[in-house]
KOLVOVO-645007 format. One record per residue (C-alpha): residue number from 1; residue in one letter; x, y, z. Coordinates in steps of 0.5 Angstrom, whole numbers, plus 2048, in hexadecimal, padded with zeros to 3 digits. Layout:
<pts>
<pt NUM; "A"; <X; Y; Z>>
...
</pts>
This chain:
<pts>
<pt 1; "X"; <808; 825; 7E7>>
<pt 2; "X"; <802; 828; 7E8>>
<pt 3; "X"; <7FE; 829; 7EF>>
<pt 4; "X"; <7F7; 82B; 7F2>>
<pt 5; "X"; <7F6; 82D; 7F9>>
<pt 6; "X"; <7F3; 829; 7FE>>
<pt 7; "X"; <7EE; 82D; 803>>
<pt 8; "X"; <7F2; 82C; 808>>
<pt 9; "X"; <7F8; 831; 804>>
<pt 10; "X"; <7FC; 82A; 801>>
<pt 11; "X"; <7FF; 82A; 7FB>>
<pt 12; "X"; <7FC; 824; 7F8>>
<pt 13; "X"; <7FF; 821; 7F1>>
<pt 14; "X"; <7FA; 821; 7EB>>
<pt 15; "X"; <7FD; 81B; 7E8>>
<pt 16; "X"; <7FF; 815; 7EB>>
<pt 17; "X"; <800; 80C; 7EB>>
<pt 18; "X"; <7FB; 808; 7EC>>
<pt 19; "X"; <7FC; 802; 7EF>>
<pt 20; "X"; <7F6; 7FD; 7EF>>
<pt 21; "X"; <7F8; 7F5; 7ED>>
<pt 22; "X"; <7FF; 7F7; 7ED>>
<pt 23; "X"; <801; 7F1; 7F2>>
<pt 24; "X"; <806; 7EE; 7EF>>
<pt 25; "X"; <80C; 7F0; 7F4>>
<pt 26; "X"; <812; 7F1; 7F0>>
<pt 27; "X"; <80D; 7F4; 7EA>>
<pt 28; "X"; <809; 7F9; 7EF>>
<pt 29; "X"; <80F; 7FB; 7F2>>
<pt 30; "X"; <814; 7FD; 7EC>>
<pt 31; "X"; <80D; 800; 7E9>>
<pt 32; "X"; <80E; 804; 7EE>>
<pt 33; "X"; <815; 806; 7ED>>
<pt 34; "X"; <814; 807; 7E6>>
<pt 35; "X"; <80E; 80C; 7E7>>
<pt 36; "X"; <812; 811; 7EC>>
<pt 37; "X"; <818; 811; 7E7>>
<pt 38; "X"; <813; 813; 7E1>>
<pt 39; "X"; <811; 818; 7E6>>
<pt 40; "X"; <80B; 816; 7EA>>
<pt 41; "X"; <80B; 818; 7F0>>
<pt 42; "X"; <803; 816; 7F2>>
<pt 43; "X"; <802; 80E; 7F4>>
<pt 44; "X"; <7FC; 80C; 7F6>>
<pt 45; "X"; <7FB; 804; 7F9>>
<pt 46; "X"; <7F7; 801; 7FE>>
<pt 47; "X"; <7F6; 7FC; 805>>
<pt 48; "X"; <7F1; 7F9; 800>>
<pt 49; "X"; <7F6; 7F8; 7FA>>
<pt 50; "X"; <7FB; 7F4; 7FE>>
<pt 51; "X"; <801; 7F8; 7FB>>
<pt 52; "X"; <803; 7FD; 800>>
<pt 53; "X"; <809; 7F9; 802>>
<pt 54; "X"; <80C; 7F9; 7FB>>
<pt 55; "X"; <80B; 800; 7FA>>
<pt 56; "X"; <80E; 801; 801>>
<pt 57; "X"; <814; 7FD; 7FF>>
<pt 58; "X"; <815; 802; 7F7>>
<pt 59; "X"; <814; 808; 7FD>>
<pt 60; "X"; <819; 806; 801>>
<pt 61; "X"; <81D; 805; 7FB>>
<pt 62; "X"; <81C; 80A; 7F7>>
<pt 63; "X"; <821; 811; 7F6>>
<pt 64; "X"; <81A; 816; 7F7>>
<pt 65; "X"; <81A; 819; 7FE>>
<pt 66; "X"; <815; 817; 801>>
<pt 67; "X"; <812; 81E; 802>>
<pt 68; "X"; <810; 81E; 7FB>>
<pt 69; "X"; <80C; 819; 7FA>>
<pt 70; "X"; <805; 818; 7FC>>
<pt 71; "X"; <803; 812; 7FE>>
<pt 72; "X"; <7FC; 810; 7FE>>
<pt 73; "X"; <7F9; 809; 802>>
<pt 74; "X"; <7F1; 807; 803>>
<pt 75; "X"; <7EE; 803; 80A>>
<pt 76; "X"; <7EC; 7FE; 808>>
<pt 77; "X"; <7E4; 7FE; 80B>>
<pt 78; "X"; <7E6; 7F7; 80F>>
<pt 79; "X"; <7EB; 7FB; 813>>
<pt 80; "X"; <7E5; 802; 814>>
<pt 81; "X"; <7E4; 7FE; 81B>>
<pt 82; "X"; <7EC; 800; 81C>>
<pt 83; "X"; <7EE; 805; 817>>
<pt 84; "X"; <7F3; 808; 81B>>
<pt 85; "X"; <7F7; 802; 81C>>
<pt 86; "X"; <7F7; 800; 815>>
<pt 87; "X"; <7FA; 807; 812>>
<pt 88; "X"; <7FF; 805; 817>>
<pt 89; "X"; <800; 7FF; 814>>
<pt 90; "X"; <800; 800; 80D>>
<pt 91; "X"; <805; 807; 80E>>
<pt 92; "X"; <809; 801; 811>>
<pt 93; "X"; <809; 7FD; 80A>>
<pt 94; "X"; <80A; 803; 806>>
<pt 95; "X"; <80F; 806; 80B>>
<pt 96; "X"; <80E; 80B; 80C>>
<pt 97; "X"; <80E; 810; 812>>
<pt 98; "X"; <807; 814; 80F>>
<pt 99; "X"; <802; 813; 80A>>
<pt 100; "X"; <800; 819; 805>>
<pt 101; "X"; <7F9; 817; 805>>
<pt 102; "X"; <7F4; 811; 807>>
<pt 103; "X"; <7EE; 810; 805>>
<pt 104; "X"; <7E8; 80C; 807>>
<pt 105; "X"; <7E7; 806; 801>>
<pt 106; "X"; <7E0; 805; 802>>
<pt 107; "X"; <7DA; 808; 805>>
<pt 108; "X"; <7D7; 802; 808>>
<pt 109; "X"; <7D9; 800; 80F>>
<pt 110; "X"; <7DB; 804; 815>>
<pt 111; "X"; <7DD; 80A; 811>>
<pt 112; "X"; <7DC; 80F; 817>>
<pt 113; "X"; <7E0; 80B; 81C>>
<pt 114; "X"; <7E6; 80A; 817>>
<pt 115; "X"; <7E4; 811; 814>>
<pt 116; "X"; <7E6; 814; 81B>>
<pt 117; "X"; <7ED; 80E; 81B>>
<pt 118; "X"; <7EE; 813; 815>>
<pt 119; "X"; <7ED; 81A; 819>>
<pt 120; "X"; <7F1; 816; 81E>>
<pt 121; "X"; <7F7; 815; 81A>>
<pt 122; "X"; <7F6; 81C; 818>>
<pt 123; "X"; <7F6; 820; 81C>>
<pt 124; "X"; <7FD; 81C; 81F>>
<pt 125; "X"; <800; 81E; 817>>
<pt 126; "X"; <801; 817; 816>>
<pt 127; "X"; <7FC; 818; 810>>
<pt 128; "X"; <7FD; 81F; 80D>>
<pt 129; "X"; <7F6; 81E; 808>>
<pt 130; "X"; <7F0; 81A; 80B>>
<pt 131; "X"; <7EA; 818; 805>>
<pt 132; "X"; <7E5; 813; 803>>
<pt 133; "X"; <7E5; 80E; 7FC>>
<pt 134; "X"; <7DF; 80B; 7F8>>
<pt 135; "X"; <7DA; 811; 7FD>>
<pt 136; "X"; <7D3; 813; 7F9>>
<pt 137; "X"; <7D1; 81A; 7FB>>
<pt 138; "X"; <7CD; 818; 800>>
<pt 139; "X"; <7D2; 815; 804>>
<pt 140; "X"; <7D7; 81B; 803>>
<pt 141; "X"; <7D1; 820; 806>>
<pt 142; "X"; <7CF; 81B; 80C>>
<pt 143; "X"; <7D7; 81A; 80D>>
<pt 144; "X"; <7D8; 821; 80E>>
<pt 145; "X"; <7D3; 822; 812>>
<pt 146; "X"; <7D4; 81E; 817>>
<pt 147; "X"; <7DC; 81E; 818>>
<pt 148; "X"; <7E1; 824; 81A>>
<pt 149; "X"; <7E5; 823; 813>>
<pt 150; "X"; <7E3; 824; 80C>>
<pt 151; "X"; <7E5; 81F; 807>>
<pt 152; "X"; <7EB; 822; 802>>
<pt 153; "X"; <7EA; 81D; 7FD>>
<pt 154; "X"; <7E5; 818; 7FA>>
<pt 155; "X"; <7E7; 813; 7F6>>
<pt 156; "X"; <7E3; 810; 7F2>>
<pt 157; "X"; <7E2; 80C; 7EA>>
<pt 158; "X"; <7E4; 812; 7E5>>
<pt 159; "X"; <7E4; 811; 7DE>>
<pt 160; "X"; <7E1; 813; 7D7>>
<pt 161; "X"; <7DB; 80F; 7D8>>
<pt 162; "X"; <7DA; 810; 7DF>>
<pt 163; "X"; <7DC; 818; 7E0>>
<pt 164; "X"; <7D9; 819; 7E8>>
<pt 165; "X"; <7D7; 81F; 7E6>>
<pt 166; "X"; <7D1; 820; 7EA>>
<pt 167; "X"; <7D4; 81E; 7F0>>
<pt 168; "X"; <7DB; 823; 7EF>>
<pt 169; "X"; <7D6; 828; 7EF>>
<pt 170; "X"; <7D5; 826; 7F7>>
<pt 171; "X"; <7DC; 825; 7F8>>
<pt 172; "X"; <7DE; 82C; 7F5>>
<pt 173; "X"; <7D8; 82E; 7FA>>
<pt 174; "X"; <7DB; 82B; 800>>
<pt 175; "X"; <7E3; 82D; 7FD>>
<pt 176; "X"; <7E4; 825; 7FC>>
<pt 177; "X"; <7E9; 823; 7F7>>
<pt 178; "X"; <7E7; 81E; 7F1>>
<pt 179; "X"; <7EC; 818; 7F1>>
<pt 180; "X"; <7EB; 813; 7EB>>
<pt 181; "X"; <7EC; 80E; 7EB>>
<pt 182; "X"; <7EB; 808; 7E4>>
<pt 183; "X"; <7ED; 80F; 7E0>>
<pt 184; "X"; <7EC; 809; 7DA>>
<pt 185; "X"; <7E7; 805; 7DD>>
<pt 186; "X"; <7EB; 7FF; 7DE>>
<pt 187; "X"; <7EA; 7FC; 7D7>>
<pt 188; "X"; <7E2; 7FD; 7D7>>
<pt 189; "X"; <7E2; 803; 7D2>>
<pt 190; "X"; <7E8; 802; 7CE>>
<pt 191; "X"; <7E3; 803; 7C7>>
<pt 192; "X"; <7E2; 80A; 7CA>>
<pt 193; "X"; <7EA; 80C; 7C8>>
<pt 194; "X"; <7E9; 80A; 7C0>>
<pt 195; "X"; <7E3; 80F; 7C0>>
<pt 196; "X"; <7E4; 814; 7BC>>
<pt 197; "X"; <7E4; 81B; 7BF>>
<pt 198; "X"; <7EA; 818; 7C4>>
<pt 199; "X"; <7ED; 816; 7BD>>
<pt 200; "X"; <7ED; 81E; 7BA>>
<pt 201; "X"; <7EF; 820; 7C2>>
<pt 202; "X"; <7F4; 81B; 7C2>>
<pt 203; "X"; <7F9; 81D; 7BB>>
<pt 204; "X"; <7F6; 825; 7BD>>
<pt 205; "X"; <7FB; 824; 7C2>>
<pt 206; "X"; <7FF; 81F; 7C0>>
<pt 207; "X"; <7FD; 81A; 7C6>>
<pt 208; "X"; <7FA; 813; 7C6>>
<pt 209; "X"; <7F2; 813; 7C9>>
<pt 210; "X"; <7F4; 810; 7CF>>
<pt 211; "X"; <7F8; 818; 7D1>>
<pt 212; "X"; <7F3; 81C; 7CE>>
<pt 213; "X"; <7EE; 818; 7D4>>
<pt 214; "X"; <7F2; 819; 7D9>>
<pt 215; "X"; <7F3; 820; 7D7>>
<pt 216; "X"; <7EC; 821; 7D7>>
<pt 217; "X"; <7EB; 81F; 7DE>>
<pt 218; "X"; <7F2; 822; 7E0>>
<pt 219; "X"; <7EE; 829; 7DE>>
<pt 220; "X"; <7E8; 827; 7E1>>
<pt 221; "X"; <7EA; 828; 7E8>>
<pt 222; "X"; <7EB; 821; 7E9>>
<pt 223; "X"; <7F1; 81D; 7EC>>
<pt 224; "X"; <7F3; 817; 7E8>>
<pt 225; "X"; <7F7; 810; 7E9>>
<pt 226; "X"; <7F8; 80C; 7E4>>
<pt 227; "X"; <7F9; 805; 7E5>>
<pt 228; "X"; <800; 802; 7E1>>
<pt 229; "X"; <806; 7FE; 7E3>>
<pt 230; "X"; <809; 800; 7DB>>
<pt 231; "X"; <80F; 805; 7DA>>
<pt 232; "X"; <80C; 807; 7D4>>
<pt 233; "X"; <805; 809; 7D6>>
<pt 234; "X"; <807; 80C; 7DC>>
<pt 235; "X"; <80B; 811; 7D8>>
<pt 236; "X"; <804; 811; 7D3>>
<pt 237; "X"; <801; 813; 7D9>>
<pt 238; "X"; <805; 817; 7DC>>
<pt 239; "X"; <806; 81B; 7D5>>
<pt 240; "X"; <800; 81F; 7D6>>
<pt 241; "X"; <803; 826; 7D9>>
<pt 242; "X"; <803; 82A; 7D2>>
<pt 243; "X"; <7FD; 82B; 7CF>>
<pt 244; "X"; <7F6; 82D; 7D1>>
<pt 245; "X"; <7F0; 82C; 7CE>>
<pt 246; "X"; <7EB; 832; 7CC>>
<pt 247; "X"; <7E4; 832; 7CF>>
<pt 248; "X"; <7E1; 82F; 7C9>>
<pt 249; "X"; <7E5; 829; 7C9>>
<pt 250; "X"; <7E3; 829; 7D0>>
<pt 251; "X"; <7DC; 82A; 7CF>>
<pt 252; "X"; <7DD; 823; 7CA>>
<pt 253; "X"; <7E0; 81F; 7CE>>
<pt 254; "X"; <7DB; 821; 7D5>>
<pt 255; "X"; <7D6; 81D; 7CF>>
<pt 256; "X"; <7D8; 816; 7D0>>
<pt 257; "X"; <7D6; 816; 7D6>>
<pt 258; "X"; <7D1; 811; 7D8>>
<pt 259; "X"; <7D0; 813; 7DF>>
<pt 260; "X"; <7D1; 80C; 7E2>>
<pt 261; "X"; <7D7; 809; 7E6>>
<pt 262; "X"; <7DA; 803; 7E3>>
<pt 263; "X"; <7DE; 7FF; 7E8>>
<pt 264; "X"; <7DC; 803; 7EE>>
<pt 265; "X"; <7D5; 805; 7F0>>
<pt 266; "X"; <7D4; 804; 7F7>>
<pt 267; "X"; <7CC; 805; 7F7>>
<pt 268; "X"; <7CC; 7FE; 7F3>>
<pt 269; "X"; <7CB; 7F9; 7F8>>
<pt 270; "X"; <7CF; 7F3; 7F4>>
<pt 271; "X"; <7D6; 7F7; 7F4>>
<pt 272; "X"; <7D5; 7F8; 7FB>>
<pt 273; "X"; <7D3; 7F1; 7FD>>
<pt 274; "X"; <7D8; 7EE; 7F9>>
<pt 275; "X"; <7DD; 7F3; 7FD>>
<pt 276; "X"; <7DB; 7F1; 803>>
<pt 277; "X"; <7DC; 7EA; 802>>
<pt 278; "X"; <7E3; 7EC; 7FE>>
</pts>
């Protein structure tokens, strides 16, 4: 597995398993089983996702030592007035004695009180990676101006039509990593993967357009963590280490995108008031 290196010097793997929906018990946690035997190593959940307690139950059962794997989780915005009981808390349900990476999930809220909880933590090395989810640029700037440790991530909606190229190009100023997450935008842009150029990519290198637009992204600098609790398609995802596209197909493929988030804007005031309400 590929890996990218955080601001901080750790080694962060490009690819990884979402895990959003995936609330099922015994699914979710023999997802995660599944995917560590196919090779993943990156899992990506959340307080919000209401799943931590499987995925600590497939850790605690899986043969990896725990040192190779990274284990990603998110606060929860409800929690930000305590972030640093609630990562107890969710390294609790995961069991696990540290956590590779935390972020933030969203910008709204006590974000400096739970972003100080998370330097905290930190600092204890109870958390090696400390980051942000679903951040605009402007956020990011006010972020780190205001507080001791810069974000080694922010994870944000990253997929064809919505490219984030504007602001990755701040994240690399501030030497931020670009997590994406909806890599295939959770269903709302299915109709991209029978356009041709994707077709032509797709029998070039003998792959299915769904991994020839994770390539993409993975070449672009971008982290990336598809969601699924098949075997067969994690083995699709995961299948992506053995070619690399040229800088024409990547100028192709930077055309689709539409320059607006599908699924996770912060700056729309509907999605932020019926998260709030979530």
């Amino acid at each position: 597995m590929e890996t990218i290196r955080l601001n901080n010097g750790i080694e962060m793997p490009v690819l990884g398993l979402g895990t959003f929906l995936s609330t099922n018990p015994l699914v979710c946690e023999q997802s995660i089983l599944d995917a560590v035997k196919v090779g993943y190593r990156l899992i990506d959940t959340a307080q919000g996702y209401g799943n931590e307690t499987y995925i600590g139950k497939a850790i605690a059962r899986c043969s990896v030592p725990r040192e190779e794997l990274f284990i990603t989780t998110k606060v929860w915005f409800r929690n930000y007035g305590d972030a640093y009981a609630s990562v107890l808390e969710s390294m609790r349900r995961l069991k696990v004695d540290y956590l590779d990476l935390v972020l933030l999930h969203w910008p709204f809220g006590d974000t400096y009180a739970a972003w100080r909880d998370l330097e905290k933590l930190y600092d204890e090395k109870k958390i090696r990676a400390i980051g942000v989810s679903n951040y605009t640029a402007d956020r990011l700037i006010d972020l780190i101006n205001y507080n001791r440790i810069v974000p080694a991530v922010n994870q944000i909606e990253t997929n064809l039509v919505s490219q984030q190229q504007g602001i990755k190009a701040w994240m690399d100023k501030y030497d931020i990593r670009h997590e994406g997450y909806a890599p295939f935008g959770q269903g709302k842009i299915d109709d991209i993967y029978k356009e041709p150029i994707l077709g032509f990519l797709a029998d070039r290198y003998h792959k299915t357009p769904r991994q020839i637009a994770l390539r993409f992204q993975i070449q672009s600098g971008i982290i990336v963590i598809p969601k699924t609790t098949r075997v067969e398609r994690m083995r699709e995802n995961i299948d992506i280490f053995d070619f690399r596209l040229e800088e024409n197909e990547m100028e192709m493929l930077k055309g689709f995108d539409k320059g607006i988030p599908l699924i996770g804007n912060p700056q729309n005031p509907v999605l932020v008031e019926s998260s709030i309400n979530w």
